[in-house]
PAVOKOL-958342 format. One record per residue: x, y, z of N, C-alpha, C in turn; residue in three letters. Coordinates in steps of 0.05 Angstrom, whole numbers. Layout:
residues N
@nxx:X, nyy:Y, nzz:Z, caxx:X, cayy:Y, cazz:Z, cxx:X, cyy:Y, czz:Z, seba:ALA
...
end
This chain:
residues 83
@nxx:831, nyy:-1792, nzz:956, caxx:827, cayy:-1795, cazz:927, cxx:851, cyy:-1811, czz:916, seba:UNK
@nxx:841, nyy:-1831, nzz:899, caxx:864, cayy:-1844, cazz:889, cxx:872, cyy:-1848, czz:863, seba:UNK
@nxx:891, nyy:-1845, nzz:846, caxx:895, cayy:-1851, cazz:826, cxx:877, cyy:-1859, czz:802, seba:UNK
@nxx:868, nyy:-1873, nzz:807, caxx:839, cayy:-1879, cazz:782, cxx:812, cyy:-1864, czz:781, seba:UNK
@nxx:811, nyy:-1853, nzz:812, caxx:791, cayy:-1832, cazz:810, cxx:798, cyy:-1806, czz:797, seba:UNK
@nxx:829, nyy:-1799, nzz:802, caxx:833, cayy:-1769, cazz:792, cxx:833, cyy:-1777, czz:757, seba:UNK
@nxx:844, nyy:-1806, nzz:748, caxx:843, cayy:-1809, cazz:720, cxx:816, cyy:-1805, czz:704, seba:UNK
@nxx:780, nyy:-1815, nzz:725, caxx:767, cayy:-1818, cazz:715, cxx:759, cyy:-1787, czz:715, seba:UNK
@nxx:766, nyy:-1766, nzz:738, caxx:759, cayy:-1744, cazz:733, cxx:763, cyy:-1720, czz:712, seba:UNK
@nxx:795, nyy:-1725, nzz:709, caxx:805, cayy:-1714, cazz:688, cxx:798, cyy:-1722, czz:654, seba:UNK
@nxx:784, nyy:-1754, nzz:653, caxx:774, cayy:-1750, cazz:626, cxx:736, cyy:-1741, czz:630, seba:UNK
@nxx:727, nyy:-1746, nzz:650, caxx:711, cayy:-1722, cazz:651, cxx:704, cyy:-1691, czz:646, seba:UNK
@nxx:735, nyy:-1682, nzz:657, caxx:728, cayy:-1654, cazz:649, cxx:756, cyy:-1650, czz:621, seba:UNK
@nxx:773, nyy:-1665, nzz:607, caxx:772, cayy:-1663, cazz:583, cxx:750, cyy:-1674, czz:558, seba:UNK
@nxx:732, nyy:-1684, nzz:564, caxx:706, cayy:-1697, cazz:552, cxx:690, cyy:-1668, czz:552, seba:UNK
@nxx:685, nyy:-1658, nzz:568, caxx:669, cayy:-1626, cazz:570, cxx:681, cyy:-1603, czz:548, seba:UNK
@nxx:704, nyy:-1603, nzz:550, caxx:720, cayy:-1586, cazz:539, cxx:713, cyy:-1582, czz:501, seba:UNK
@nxx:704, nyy:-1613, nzz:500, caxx:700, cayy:-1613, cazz:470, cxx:722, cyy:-1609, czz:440, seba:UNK
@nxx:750, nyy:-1609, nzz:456, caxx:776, cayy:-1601, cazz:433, cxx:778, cyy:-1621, czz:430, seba:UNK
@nxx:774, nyy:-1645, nzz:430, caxx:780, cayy:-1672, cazz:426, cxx:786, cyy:-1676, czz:397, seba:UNK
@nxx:773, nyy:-1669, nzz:383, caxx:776, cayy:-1673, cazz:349, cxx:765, cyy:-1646, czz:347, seba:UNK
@nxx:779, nyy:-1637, nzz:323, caxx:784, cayy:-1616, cazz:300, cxx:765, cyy:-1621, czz:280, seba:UNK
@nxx:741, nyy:-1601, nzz:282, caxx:725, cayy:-1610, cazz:252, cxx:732, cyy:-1585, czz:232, seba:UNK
@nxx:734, nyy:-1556, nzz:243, caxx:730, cayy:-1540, cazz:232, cxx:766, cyy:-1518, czz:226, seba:UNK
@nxx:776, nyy:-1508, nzz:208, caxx:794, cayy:-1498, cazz:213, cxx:791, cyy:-1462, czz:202, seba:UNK
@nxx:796, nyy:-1449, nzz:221, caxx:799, cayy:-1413, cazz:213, cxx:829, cyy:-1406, czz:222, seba:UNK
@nxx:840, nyy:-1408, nzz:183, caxx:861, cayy:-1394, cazz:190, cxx:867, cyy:-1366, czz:181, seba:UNK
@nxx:861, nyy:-1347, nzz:203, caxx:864, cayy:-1330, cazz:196, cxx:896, cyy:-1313, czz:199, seba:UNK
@nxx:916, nyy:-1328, nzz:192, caxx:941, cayy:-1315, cazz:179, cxx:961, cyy:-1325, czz:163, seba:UNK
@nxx:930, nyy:-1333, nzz:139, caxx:940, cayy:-1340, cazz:119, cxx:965, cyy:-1363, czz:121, seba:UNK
@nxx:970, nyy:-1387, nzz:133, caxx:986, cayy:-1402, cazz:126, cxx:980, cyy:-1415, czz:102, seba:UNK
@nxx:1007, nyy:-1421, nzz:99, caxx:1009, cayy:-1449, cazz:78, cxx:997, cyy:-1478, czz:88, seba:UNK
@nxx:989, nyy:-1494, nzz:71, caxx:981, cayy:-1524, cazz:80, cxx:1000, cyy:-1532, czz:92, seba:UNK
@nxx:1027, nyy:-1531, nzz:81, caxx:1040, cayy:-1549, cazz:108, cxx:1047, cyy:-1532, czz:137, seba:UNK
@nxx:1045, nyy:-1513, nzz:140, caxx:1036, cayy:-1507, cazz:157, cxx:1012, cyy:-1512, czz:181, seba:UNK
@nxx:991, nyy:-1513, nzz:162, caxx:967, cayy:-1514, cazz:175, cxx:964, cyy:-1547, czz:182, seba:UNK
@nxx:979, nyy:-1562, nzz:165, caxx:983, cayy:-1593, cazz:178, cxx:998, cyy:-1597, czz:204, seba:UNK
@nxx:1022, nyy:-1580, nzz:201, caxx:1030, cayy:-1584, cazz:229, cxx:1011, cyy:-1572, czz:256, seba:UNK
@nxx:997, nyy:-1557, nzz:251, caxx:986, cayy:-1545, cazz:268, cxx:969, cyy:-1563, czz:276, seba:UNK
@nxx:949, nyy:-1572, nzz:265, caxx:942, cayy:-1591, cazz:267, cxx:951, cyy:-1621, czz:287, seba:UNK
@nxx:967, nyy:-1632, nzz:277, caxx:986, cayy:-1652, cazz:285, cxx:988, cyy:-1647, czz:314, seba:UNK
@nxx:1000, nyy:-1618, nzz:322, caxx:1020, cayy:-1609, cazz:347, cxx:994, cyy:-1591, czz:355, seba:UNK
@nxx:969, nyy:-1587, nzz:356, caxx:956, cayy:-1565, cazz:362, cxx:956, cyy:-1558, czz:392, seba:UNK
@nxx:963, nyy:-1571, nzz:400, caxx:967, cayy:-1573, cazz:439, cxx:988, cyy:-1556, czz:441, seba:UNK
@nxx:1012, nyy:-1566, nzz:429, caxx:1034, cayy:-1546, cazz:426, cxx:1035, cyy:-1523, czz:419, seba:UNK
@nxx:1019, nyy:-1516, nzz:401, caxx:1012, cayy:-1492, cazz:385, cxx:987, cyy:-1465, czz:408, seba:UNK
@nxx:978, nyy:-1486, nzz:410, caxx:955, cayy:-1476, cazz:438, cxx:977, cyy:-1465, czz:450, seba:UNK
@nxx:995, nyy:-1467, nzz:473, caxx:1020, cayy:-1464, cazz:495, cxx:1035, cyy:-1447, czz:486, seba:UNK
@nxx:1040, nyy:-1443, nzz:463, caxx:1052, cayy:-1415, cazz:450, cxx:1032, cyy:-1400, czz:434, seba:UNK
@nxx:1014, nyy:-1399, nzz:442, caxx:997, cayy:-1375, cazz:434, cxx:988, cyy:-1368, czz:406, seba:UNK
@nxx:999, nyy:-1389, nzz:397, caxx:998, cayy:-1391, cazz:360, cxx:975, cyy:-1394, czz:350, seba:UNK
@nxx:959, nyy:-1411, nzz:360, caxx:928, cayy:-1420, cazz:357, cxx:907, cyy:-1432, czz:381, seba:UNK
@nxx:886, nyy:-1425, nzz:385, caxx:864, cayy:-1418, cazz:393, cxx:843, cyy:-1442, czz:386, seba:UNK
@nxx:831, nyy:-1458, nzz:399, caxx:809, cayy:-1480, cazz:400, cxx:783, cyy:-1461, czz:410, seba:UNK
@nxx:767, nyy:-1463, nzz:395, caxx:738, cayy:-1456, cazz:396, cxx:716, cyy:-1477, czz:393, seba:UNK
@nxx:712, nyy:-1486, nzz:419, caxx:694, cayy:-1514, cazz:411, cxx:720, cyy:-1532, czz:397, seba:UNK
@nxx:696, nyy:-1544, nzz:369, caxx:711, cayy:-1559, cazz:363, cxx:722, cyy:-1553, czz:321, seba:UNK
@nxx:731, nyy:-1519, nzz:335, caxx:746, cayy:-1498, cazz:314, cxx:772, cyy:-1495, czz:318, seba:UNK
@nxx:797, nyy:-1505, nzz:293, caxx:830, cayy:-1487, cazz:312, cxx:823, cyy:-1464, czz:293, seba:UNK
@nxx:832, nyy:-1441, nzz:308, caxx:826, cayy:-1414, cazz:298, cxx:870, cyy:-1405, czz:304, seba:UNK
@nxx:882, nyy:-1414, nzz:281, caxx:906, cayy:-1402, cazz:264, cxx:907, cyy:-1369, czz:266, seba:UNK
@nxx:920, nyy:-1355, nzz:283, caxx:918, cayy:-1332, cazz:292, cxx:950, cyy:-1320, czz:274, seba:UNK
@nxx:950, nyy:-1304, nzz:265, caxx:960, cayy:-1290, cazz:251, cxx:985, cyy:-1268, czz:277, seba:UNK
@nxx:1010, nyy:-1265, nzz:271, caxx:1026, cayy:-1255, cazz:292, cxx:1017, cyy:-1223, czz:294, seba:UNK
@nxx:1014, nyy:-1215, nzz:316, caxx:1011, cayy:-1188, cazz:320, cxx:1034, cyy:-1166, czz:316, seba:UNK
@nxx:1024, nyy:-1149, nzz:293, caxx:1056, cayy:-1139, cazz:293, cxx:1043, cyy:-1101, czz:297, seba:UNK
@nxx:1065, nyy:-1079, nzz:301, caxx:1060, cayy:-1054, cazz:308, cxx:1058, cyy:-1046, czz:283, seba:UNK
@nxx:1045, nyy:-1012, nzz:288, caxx:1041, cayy:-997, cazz:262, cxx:1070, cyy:-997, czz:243, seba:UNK
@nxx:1092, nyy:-995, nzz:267, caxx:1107, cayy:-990, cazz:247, cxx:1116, cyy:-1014, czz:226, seba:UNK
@nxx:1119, nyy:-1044, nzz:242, caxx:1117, cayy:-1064, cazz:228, cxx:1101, cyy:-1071, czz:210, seba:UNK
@nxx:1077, nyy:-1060, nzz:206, caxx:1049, cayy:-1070, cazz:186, cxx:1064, cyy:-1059, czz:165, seba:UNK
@nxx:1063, nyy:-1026, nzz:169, caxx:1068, cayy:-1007, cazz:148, cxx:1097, cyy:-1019, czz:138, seba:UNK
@nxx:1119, nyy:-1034, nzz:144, caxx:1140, cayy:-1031, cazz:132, cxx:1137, cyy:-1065, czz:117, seba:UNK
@nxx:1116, nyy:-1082, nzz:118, caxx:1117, cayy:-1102, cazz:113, cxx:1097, cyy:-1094, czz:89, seba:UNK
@nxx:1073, nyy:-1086, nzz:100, caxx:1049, cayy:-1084, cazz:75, cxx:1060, cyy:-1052, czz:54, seba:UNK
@nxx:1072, nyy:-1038, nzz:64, caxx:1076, cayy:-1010, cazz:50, cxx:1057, cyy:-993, czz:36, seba:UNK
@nxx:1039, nyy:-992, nzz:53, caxx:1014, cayy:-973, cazz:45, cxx:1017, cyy:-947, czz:27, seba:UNK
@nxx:1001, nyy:-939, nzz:8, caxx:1001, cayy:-928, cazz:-5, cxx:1004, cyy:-898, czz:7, seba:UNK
@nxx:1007, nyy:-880, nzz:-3, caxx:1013, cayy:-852, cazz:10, cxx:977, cyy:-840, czz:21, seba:UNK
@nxx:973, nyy:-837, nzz:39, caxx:945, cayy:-820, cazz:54, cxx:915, cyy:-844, czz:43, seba:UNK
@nxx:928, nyy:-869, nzz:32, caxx:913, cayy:-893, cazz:34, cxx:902, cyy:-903, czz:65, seba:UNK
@nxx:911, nyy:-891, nzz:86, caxx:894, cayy:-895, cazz:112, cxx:880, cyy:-881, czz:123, seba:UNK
@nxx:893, nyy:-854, nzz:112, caxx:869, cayy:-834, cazz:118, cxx:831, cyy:-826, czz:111, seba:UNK
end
């Protein structure tokens, strides 16, 4: 196999993949626009750190996972409001 064949294969199976262009955006953690431009821009980058998610041809803006104790000390829930 040589060189131009593995080139023609590889835009074969990134052609399949369908992330080629960005039509649709779900951001679900709330960024700012300039945020969501860079994301955009760098979304490969963003993919590789786990930051955002390609669905078809969706970036789905994932929101950081944080623990109970972190939610509660950021959002500060009301007293027996979870119960």
């Amino acid at each position: 196999m040589n060189l131009a064949s593995l080139a023609q294969r590889l835009t074969r199976l990134e052609g399949r993949q369908g992330v080629g262009r960005i039509t649709a955006i779900c951001n679900l953690a709330n960024h700012p626009p300039a945020v969501v431009a860079e994301a955009i821009r760098d979304w490969r980058a963003w993919a590789a750190n786990g930051r955002v998610r390609g669905a078809g041809s969706t970036l789905i803006l994932r929101a950081e996972r944080l623990t109970a104790a972190e939610w509660s000390a950021r959002y500060n829930p009301r007293p027996r409001s979870l119960s």
